[in-house]
N, C-alpha and C positions, 0 to 999 in steps of 0.2 A: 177282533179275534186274533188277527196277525199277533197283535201288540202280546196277546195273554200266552200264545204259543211259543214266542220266542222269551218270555221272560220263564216259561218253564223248562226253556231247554230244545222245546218240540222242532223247532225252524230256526233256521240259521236268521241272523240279523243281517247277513250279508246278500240273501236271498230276494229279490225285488218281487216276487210274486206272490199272489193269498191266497193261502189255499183253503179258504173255504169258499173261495169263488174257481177251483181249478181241480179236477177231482184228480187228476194226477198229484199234485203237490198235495193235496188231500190222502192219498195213499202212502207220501213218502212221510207223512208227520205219519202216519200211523203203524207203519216200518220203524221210525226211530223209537216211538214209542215202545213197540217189542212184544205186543199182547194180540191174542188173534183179534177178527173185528167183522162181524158180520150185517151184513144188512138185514133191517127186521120188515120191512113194508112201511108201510104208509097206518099213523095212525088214526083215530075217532076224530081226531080235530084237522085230519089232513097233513100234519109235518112229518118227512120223512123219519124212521126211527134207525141209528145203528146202534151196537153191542159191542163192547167190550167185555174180554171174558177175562180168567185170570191161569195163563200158560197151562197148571198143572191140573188145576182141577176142573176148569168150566165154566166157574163159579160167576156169573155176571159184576162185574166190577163196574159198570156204566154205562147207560143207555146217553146219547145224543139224540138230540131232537133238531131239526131245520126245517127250511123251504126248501133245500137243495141238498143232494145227494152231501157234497163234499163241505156242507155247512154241519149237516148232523155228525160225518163225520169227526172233522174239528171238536165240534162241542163233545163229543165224547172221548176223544182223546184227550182234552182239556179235564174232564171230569174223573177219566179214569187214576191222571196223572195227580193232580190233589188228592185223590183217594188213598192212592199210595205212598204220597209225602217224601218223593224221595225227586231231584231233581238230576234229569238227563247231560252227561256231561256235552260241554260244547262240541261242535264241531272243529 
């Protein structure tokens, strides 16, 4: 997950921590990202759910799925940012 974050921009490469194992570094990919992000609860099969929405309208742009708060987060930050096809400038 590190690896997918920082080839999209999400995490600095210079960063030593993963943040889908750290929900603070977990919140700061999703700050850079720049779209709200909500927690949805816990689904049918048990993996945490978050939300990506899209600034203006609400629009859900990506749900994350994990075992861990700041793993779902990641994956939907991941998900949102291929959606969008646009790559975050480096740090």
């Amino acid at each position: 997950m590190r690896k997918e974050l920082i080839d999209l921009g999400l995490w600095p490469q210079t960063e030593r921590s993963d943040p889908a194992a750290d929900i603070e570094a977990a919140w700061k990919v999703m700050a850079r990202l720049g779209s709200p992000c909500r927690y949805a609860g816990c689904g049918s099969d048990g993996l945490l759910e978050c939300l990506v929405s899209e600034p203006g309208s609400g629009v859900v742009m990506a749900v994350g799925r994990g075992d861990t708060l700041p793993a779902a987060i990641c994956r939907a930050a991941v998900l949102a940012k291929k959606s969008a096809g646009t790559k975050v400038p480096a740090p």
